[in-house]
N, C-alpha and C positions, 0 to 999 in steps of 0.2 A: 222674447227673452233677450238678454243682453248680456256681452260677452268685458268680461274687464279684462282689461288691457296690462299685463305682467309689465313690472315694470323692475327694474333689477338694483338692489341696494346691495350695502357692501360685503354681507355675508355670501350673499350669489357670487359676485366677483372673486373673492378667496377661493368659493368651495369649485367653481370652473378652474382658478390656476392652480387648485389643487389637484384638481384631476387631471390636469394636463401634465404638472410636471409630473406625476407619477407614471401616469403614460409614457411620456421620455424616458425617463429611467426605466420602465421595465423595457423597451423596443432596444435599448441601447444594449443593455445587457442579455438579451434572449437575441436580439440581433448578430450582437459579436460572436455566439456559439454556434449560432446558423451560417453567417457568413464564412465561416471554413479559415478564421482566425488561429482556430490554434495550431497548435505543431507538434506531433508526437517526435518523443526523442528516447532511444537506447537508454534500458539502466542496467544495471550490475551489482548486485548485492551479496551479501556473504548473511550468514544464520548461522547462529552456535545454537546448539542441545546441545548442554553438558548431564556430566552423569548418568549416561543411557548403559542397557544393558549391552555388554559385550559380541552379543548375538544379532545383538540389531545392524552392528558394520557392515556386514556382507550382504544380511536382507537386504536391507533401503535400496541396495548397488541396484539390484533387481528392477526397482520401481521407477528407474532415469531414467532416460526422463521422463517428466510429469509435471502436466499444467497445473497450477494453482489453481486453488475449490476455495467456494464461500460460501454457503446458502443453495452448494445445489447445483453453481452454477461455476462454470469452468472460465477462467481467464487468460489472455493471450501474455500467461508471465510462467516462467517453466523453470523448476528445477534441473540443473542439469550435471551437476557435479555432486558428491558428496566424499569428504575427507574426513580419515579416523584419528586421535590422537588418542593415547593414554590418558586416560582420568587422573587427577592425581589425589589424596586424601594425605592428611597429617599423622608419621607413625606415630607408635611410642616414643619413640628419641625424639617427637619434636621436629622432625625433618619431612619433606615432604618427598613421599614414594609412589610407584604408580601403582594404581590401584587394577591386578587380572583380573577384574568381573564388571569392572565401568571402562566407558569411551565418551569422549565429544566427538560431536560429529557437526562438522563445519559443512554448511548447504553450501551453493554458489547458483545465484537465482538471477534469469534473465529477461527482459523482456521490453515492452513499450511502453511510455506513459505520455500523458499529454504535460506539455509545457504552460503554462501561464505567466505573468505578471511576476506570483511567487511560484518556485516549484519545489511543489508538494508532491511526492509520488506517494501514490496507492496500489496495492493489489487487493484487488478486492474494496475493502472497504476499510483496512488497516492500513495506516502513514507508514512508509516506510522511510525510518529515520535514524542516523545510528545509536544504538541507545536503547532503542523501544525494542520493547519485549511484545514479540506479535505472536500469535498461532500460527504453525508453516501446516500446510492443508494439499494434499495433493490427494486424486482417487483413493490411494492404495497406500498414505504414510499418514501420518499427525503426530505434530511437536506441539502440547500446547502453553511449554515455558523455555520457548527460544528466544534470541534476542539476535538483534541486528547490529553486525558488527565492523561492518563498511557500505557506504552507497556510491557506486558511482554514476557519471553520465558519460562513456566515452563516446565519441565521434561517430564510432564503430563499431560493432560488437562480430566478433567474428575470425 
């Protein structure tokens, strides 16, 4: 029996520096997450619920703080404030009054996120961006048409 001798034309050469440079690219990037590249950094956020029931102000107080939930699962991001204002609604006349049976109620959410290249913060699995109407999720509250109305990153939280 006789063994033939491979011999390698130009489709071989491609499909080995295909796999090689894929190789690279994924070492590079599963590497950079291994090697303890990133940097968690403080954020600061604020949540408006508008138009909640009146009753709910002094509740929520109850519930602060409280880690952020998604799926079940608890995250190192915590509600720690919550402020009432007067709802306001359009009278008759046209003018705008507060309205005794509605409140907004302003979160003020804290926590760590990781930095990247770009920073994108998350809680959970929702971007926290100002603007974005997220679900605020803790054990024991749920808003789920709030909206995100400051982000910061200070130095320091504390």
């Amino acid at each position: 029996m006789s063994q033939k001798k491979w011999k390698f034309n130009v489709i071989d050469i491609i499909a080995v520096v295909l796999i090689v440079a894929v190789g690279v690219f994924l070492a590079t990037k599963i590497g950079g997450k291994v090697s303890g590249e990133t940097q968690i950094v403080p954020i600061r956020y604020t949540v408006l619920a508008e138009n909640q029931p009146a009753a709910l102000a002094e509740s929520v107080k109850a519930y602060i703080p409280g880690n952020l939930m998604a799926s079940g699962t608890r995250y190192d991001i915590q509600v720690v404030d919550v402020q009432s204002t007067p709802s306001l609604v359009l009278g008759p006349d046209g003018q705008w009054v507060k309205d005794p049976n509605h409140v907004d109620l302003t979160f003020t959410v804290e926590g760590q996120v990781e930095k990247g290249d770009v920073l994108v913060a998350t809680a959970g699995t929702q971007e926290i961006r100002a603007g974005k109407e997220i679900i605020l999720k803790t054990e024991y509250i749920e808003f789920e048409e709030a909206i995100v109305t400051s982000v910061e990153y200070p130095s320091s939280i504390g």
